[in-house]
Structures are given as C-alpha cells and as structure tokens.
C-alpha positions, -999 to +999 in steps of 0.1 A: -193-578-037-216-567-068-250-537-061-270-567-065-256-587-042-276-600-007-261-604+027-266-643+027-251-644-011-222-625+002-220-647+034-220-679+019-194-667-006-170-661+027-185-690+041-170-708+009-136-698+010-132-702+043-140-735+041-121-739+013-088-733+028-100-747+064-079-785+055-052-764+037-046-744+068-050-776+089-022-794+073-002-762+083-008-759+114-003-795+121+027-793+109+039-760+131+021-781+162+044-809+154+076-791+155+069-770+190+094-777+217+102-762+246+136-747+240+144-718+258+104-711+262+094-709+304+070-738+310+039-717+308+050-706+267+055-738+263+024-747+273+001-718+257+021-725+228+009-761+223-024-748+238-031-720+206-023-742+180-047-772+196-075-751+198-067-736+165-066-776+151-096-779+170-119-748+151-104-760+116-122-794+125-092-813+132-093-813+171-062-832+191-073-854+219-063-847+255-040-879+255-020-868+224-020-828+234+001-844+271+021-868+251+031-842+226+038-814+253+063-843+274+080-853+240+090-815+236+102-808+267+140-799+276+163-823+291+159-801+328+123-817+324+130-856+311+134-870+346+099-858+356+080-872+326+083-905+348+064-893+378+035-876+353+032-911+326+026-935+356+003-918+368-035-938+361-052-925+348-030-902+327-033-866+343-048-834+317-034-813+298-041-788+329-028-806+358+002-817+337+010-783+331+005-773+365+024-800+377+055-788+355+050-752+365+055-760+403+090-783+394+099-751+370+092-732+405+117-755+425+142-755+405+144-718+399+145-720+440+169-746+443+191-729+423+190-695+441+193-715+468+224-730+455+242-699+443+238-677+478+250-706+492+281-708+471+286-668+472+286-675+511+311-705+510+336-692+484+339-656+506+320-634+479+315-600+489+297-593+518+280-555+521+304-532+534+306-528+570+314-489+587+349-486+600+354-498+640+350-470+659+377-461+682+375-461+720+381-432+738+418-425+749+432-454+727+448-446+693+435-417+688+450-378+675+460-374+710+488-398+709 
C-alpha cells in the first residue's frame, strides 16, 4: 500500500489476488475432500469434516452438489457402517446430506448401546466382579467369642 493509494485501489488489488489463487486453492482442496474418510473419526467428524471442505469448495466457486457430498460421505465410511449404506441408497429419493448424517448418527448411537449392552452382559455371565458385599452378620448366641 503506497501514500497515494485509495481504499478501492487497495481493494481491488486484494480483490485480485484473491482471485487469483481462488482455482489454485480449489484444486487443493478438492483434492484433501477427495481423500477424507472416516477412520477412527466419530460420525459427526466425519461429517463436519466433509461438511468444511464443501462449503469451502462452494465459496471458491466450485460448489459440490448434495448427491455427490452423500455419495462421497457413504464411500468413506468404515466397514462398522457398509451394511447400512443399503438401507440409506434405496431410499427414493436419495435422502440429504442432513438426514443421512442423522441417520448414521442414531446407528453410531445403537451400536455404542449394543455394545454396552453386550459387555455387562458378558461381565455378568463370565462371573466378573460383583461390588463387595459386608460380611454376614452373626446371630446371636451362635459362633460367636462366647463359645
């Protein structure tokens, strides 16, 4: 920025470079979209994951369509997820990015349940410790000092 130098001059020079760079930094961030999975992310990383780097597609001019932002999430998923991709594809017309997310949310949920269920079920049937219990209390005249 020069003395001389007006607010607009010095806008549209910023204006410039960002512009400049804006299909630069799309290719990048395309890129970085198209290598997200889920890994050992909870479902709702996962999903704000894929969700930033949409909307940051989407400002750089390159937006992703709804269709291709669900697609992409299911193809990322882990293999806990594959066998509900089913239940969400057949589905007509093809739920949002929203209600997908939601959807997967609530079977995270169950499983999470299923398996608590699962081990305090198992810590019940393989005799795992129990809290401890206080010592039977004696009955009067039987077993005790005065004998």
């Amino acid at each position: 920025m020069q003395e001389e130098d007006t607010a607009l001059s010095v806008w549209t020079s910023i204006d410039g470079i960002f512009r400049d760079n804006q299909l630069a930094r799309a290719v990048y961030i395309d890129a970085e979209y198209h290598a997200v999975v889920q890994g050992d992310l909870t479902i709702m990383q996962y999903c704000t994951k894929l969700k930033t780097y949409t909307d940051q597609l989407r400002d750089l001019g390159q937006p992703v369509t709804e269709t291709r932002q669900v697609f992409h999430l299911l193809r990322g998923l882990t293999h806990q997820y594959h066998g509900d991709i089913p239940h969400i594809t057949l589905r007509n017309p093809l739920p949002t990015l929203l209600q997908t997310c939601s959807f997967l949310l609530l079977e995270e949920h169950r499983a999470e349940q299923t398996a608590r269920l699962q081990g305090a079920h198992a810590l019940v049937a393989g005799g795992g410790t129990s809290p401890p219990t206080a010592p039977p209390i004696a009955a009067p005249g039987r077993g005790g000092r005065g004998r």
